[in-house]
N, C-alpha and C positions, 0 to 999 in steps of 0.2 A: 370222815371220808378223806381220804390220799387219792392226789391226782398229780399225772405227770401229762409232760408236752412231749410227744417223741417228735425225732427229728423232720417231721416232716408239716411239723404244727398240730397232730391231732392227739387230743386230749383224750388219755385214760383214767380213770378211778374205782376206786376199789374203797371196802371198808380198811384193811389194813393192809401192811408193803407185801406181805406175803402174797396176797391176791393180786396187788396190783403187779406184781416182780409177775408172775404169772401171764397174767393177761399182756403186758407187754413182751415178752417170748414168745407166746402166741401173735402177738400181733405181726413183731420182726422177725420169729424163725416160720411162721403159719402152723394152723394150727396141725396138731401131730408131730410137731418138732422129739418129741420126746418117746416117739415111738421107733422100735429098734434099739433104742440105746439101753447101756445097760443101767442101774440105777445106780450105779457109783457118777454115771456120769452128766445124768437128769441133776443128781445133785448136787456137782459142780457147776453147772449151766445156770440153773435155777440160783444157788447163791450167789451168783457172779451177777444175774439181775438183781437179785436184791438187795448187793450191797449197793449197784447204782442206784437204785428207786430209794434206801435211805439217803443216801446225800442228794437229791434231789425233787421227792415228794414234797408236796408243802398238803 
C-alpha cells in the first residue's frame, strides 16, 4: 500500500503509484479532470502525478 500527504494534510493510498497518481488528480483537479481532454493530454497530466507520487509515496 502507497500513501501520500497532499498539501493540505489529508492522506491518500492506493495499492500502487499508478492508483494513488490517480486518486490524487482527482482529489486536486476533482474528479472529471480528465474529461474533455484529449488523451495525449490525460497522459501528460497523469505522468506528471506520477512521477511526484514516486518521489514521495512511502
Amino acid at each position: 500500500m502507497n500513501t501520500i500527504t497532499a498539501t493540505d494534510g489529508t492522506q491518500l493510498s492506493a495499492e500502487t503509484d499508478v492508483l494513488l497518481a490517480s486518486k490524487l488528480a482527482d482529489y486536486e483537479q476533482g474528479k472529471g479532470w480528465d474529461e474533455g481532454i484529449s488523451p495525449f493530454d490525460q497522459h501528460t497530466i497523469l505522468g506528471e502525478y506520477l512521477e511526484y507520487v514516486g518521489e514521495f509515496s512511502s
